[in-house]
N, C-alpha and C positions, 0 to 999 in steps of 0.2 A: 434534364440536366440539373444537376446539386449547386445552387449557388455556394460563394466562396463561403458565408455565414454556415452554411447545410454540411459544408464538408469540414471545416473546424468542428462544428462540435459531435459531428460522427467520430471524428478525431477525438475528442474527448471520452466519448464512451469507451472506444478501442484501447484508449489509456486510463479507463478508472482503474483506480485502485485496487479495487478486486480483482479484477482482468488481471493486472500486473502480479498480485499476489499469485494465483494460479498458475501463471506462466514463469513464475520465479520457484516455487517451489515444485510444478512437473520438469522445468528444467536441472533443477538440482538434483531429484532421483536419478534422470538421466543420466546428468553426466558427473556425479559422483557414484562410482559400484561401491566403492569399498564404508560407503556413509549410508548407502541404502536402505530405507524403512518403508515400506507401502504404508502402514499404519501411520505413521506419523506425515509421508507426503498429502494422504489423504485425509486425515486430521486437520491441517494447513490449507487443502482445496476447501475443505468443505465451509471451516469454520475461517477462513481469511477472503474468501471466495466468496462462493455459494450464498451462505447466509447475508451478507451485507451488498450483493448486487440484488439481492432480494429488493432493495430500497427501487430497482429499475419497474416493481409494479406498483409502486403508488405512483411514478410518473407516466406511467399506462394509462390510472385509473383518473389520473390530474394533471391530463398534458397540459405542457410549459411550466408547473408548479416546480419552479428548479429549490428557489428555496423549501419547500417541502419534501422533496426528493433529500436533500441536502440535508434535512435534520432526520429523516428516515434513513440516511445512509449512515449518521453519525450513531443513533441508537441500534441498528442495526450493526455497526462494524463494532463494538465496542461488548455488546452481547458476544457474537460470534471470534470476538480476539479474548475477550477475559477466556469465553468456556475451550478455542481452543489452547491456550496457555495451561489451563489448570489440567485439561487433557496429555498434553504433554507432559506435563509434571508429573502428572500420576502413572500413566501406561506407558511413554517413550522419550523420559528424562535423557535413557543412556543415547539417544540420538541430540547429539548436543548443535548442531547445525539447525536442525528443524527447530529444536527448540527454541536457541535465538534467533533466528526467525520470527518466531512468532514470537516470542516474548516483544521485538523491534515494534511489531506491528501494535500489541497493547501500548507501551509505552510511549508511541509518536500518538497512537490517536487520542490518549489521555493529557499529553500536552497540545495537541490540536486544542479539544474541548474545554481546555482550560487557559486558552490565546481567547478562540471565541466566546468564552462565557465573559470576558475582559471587553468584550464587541470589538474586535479585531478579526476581519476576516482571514486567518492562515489558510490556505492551498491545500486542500486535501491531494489534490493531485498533485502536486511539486511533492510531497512526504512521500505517497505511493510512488513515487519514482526514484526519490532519492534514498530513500531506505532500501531497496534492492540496490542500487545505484555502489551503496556504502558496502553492504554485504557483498556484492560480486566483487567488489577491490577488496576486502578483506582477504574473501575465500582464493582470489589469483591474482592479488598483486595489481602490479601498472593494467595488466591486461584487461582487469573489471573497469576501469574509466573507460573505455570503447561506450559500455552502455552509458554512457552521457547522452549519446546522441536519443536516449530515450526521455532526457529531463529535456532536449533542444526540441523536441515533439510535443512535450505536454507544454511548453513554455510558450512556442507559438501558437497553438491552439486553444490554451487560454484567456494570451491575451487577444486574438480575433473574435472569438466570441464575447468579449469584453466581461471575460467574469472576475479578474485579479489583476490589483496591479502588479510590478515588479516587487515591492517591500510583501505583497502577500503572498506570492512566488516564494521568493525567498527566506524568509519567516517560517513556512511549512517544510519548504527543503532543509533547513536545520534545527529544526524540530528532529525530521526523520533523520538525519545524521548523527546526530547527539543521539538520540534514543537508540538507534543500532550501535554502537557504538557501545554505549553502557548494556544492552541485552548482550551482545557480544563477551565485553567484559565478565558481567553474571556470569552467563554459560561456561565459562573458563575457555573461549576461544582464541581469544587475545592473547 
């Protein structure tokens, strides 16, 4: 049996950032037809995804090394959000929902990196949550705050495993608000 500590931060992995990214952008080919791009959904898995859960084999290779996982996940998401941005830019511009998207994703983790180069620990997972979070109300209205109860998820599990307080919560959830919001803007979605 998972003590209650074992099952928060299983909680956690289920809502890194990554995770969320891929599940936010294969639900968007989904269930937008008429915005459809494989190219571009799969540009967004691989390079918002893929490449920055990459960070989950140095804590393989350095179990419990959470802050080292932590700054392998920030050079790793930050690779993988520049190269997928410039990817979109160049091959699937005219998909302008992917593209802010991911442009969201460069922008929130660039002021992440620049909270904690300040030595302030921002919530990487309160951004990953709220930056989809901001996008799905953009893209449907009142209807995208349902997924809230996906920031009330990463919020309690968190702070059970005692990695954030509420100001570092919150701090990185408007980070990723403010940055989708202006990638938004950019994209001419707004």
């Amino acid at each position: 049996m998972l003590t209650r500590e074992k099952r928060m931060r299983l909680w956690t992995y289920l809502l890194d950032p990554p995770v969320v990214a891929i599940a936010t952008f294969v639900s968007l080919y989904i269930a937008k037809p008429l915005q459809r791009n494989l190219g571009a959904c799969l540009t967004g898995v691989v390079c918002a995804g893929i490449i920055p859960l990459a960070a989950w084999l140095y804590l393989i290779a350095h179990h419990g090394d959470y802050k080292g996982e932590r700054r392998a996940g920030f050079v790793l998401s930050i690779a993988g959000y520049v190269a997928g941005t410039v990817i979109m830019i160049v091959f699937f511009r005219h998909s302008r929902l992917n593209l802010a998207i991911m442009l969201s994703y460069t922008i929130t983790v660039a002021g992440l990196a620049l909270v904690n180069l300040l030595h302030y620990k921002a919530s990487g997972h309160a951004a990953g949550a709220a930056g989809p979070i901001t996008a799905l109300t953009i893209i449907y209205g009142w209807w995208g705050l349902i997924s809230l109860v996906l920031f009330a998820l990463v919020a309690v599990s968190k702070f059970s495993v005692k990695d954030h307080t509420a100001g570092q919560l919150c701090t990185g959830a408007a980070i990723a608000v403010v940055s989708t919001i202006a990638a938004f803007a950019v994209a001419g979605i707004l």
